[in-house]
N, C-alpha and C positions, 0 to 999 in steps of 0.2 A: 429402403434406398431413397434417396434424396437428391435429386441433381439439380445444379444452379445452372442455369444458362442463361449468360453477360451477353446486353448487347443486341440483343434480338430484338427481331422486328416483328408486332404483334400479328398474328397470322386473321386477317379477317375469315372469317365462315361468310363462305358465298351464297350471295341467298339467287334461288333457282324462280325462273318467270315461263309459265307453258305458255308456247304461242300456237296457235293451229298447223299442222303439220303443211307443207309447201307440197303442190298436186306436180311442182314440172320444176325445170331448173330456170331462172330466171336469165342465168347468163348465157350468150348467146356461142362463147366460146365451151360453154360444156357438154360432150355426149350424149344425146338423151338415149342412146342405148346401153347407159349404165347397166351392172349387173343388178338383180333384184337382191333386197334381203333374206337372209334365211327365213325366216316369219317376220313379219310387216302388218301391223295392223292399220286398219285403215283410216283411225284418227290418232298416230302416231305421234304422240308428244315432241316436240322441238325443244331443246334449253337455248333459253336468250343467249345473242351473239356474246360472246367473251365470256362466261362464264367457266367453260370448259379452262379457256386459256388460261384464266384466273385461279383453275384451280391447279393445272399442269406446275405454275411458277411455284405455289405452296407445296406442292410434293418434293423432296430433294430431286433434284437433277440425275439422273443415270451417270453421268458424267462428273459431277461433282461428290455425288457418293462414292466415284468409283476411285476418284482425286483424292478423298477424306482414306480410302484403304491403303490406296499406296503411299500415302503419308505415313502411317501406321505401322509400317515398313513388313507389311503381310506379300511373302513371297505369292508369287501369281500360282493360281490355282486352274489348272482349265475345267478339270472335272468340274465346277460351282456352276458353269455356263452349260446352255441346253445346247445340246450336239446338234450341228449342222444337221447332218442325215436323219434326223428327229423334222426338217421341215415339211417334207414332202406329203407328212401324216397331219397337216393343217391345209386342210381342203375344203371347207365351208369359207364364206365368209365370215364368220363370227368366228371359225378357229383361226383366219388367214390375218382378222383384226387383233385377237387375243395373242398370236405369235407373232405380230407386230411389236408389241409392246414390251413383250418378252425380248427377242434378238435386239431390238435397239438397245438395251439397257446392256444388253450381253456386248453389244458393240462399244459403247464407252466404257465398260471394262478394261477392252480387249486392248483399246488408244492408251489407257493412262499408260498401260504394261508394255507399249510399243511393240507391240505382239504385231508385226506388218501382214505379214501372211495370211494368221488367221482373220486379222481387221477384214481383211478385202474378201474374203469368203462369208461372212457374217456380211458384210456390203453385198455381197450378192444374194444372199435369203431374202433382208429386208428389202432388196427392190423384187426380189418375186413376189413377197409374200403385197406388198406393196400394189406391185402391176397386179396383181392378184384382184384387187378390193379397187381397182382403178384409181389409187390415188400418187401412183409411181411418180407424178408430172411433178410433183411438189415436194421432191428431192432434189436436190442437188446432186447427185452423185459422185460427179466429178472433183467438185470442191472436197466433198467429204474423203474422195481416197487421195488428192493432194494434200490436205491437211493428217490424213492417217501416215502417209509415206514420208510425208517431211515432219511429224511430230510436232505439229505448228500449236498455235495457242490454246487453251483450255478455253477462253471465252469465245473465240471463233465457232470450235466444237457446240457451245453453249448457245448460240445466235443460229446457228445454220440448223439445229436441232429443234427452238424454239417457232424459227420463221418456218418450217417443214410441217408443224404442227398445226400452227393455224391456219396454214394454206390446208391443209387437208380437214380441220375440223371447217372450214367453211364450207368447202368444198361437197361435205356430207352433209352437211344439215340443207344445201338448195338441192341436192337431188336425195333430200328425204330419207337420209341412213345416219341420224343422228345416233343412234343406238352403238354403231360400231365405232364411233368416234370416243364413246364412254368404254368401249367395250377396251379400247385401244389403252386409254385411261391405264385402267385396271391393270394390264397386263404390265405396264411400266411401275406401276405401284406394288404390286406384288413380287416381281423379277428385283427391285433394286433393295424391298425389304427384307426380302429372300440372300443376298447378298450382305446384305449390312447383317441381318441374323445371325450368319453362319462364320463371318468374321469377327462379330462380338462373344459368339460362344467360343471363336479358338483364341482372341488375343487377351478376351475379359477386358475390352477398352469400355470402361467409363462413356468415352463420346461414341463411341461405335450404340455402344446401350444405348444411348440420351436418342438418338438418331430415331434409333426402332421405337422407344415409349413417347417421342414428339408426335409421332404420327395418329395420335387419338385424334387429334384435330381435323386431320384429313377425312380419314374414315367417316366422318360426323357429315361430312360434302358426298365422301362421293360413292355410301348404299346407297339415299337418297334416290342419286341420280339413276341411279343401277333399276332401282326398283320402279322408275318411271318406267320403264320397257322392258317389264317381266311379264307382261305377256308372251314373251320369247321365250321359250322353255329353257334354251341355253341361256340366257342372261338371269333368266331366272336361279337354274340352278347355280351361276358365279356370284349371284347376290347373295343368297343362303349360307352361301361358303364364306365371304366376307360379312356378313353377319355374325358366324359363328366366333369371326376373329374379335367385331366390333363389343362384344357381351363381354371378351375377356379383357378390353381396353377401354371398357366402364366402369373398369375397377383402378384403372391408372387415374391418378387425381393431379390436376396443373391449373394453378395458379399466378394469376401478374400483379407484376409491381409496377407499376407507372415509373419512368422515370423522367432526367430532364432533358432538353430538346439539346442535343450536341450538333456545332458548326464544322462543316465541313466545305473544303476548297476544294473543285475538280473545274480542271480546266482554267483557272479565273474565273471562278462565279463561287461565289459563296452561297450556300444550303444549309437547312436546319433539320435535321432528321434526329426524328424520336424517337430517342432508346425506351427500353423496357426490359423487366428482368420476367424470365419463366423459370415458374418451379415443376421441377416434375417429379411426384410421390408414387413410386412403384417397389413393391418387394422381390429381392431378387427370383421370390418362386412365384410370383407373379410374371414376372418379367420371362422365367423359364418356359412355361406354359403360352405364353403371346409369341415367342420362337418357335416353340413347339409347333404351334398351331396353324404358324407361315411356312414352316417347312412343310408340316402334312399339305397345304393348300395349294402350296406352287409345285410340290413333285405328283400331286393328283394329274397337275392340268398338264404336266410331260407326259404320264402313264397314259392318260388318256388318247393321246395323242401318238401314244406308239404301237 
């Protein structure tokens, strides 16, 4: 299997900088009676500011993957999404971060599908699970269930989403729980490829496929990061896990074409942004087994948790 993908803009590999872990919160408006990490070691690796964020924008969007299904014209599915009453069984931090990552993604599903009901009930998980891990302050909420109840913009969704993120990954790397900030990572990368998998096995969309073998690239960022804070027995064993995914997505081979610099007008300003072509070489029983492997991974971390 061979897929071309026009158009694309080349995904940089983020390179990762340890700074010495932060002993207090610097700012003066934050809690110092934050909750502690599940395990916390004491020289705590930090990843350089933006990074994370850097790598968040290369992962498909929750929202925007959930945009590419109902394009697809794939009837709404609720069984695909983790049951609300599955929350209450993410009671660590690290499970309260990893089903962060999860329900959000299940929550831009839920918007593309104009599901209003369930929207606002998945809005209420992720602000438990949120207040949970203390970083509830850096939602929106309100915005988010006016924009859910009036079916308002995709790029709104996409901005209040992104600006949510990096308040809260800053937010943990000054009071020193960088670790759940990646942990959060994960759980949106696994949830939306879990989603895109299970869509490409029922419709056999070509782009739904391209979507799940694009993601070699990601993976290549964010074990990496995973495996800075494997001292954590829990992060430890979700590394191992996305490991096992990352071995079978070293056999997917991608390739670029350089292309040329195309002008574009927004607003009255003229910009030159650089096309480039990606190839992606994967056999469709390659391709089986890397679905395979995302569903065994993401229905581990529900079981577990029930």
């Amino acid at each position: 299997m061979r897929f071309r993908m026009r158009g694309m803009l080349l995904i940089a590999l983020v390179g990762v900088v340890l700074l010495p872990g932060c002993s207090r919160c610097s700012n003066s408006g934050v809690d110092a009676n934050f909750d502690i990490p599940d395990s916390l070691g004491t020289k705590a690796p930090v990843v350089r500011e933006g990074v994370l964020g850097e790598m968040v924008e290369n992962i498909s969007s929750p929202v925007e993957t959930a945009a590419l299904i109902k394009r697809l014209k794939v009837p709404f599915d609720k069984d695909l999404l983790v049951p609300t009453n599955a929350a209450s069984n993410f009671n660590t931090n690290f499970q309260k971060a990893l089903g962060l990552g999860l329900y959000g993604t299940d929550l831009g599903y839920l918007n593309m599908y104009e599901k209003t009901s369930e929207v606002l009930s998945y809005i209420s998980v992720v602000k438990d699970l949120a207040d949970g891990i203390q970083v509830g302050q850096f939602f929106d909420f309100s915005s988010l269930k006016r924009l859910a109840t009036n079916n308002e913009s995709l790029d709104s969704l996409i901005v209040i989403s992104q600006q949510s993120y990096n308040g809260i990954d800053k937010y943990l790397r000054e009071t020193n729980r960088s670790s759940l900030s990646i942990v959060i990572v994960a759980g949106v990368w696994v949830e939306g490829m879990y989603l895109a998998t299970r869509v490409a096995q029922q419709t056999k969309s070509e782009q739904m496929v391209e979507t799940v073998a694009d993601q070699k690239v990601v993976l290549g960022t964010l074990l990496p990061l995973l495996r800075m804070y494997e001292h954590d027995s829990n992060i430890k064993e979700l590394a191992d896990k996305i490991e096992s995914l990352k071995k079978l997505y070293d056999r997917v081979k991608i390739t670029y074409e350089k292309g040329e610099p195309e002008m574009q007008e927004k607003d009255g300003k003229i910009t030159f942004v650089q096309k480039d072509k990606q190839f992606i070489e994967a056999s469709p029983e390659l391709m089986g087994e890397i679905m395979a492997g995302i569903i065994s991974v993401r229905n581990g971390m529900i079981a577990k948790n029930e």
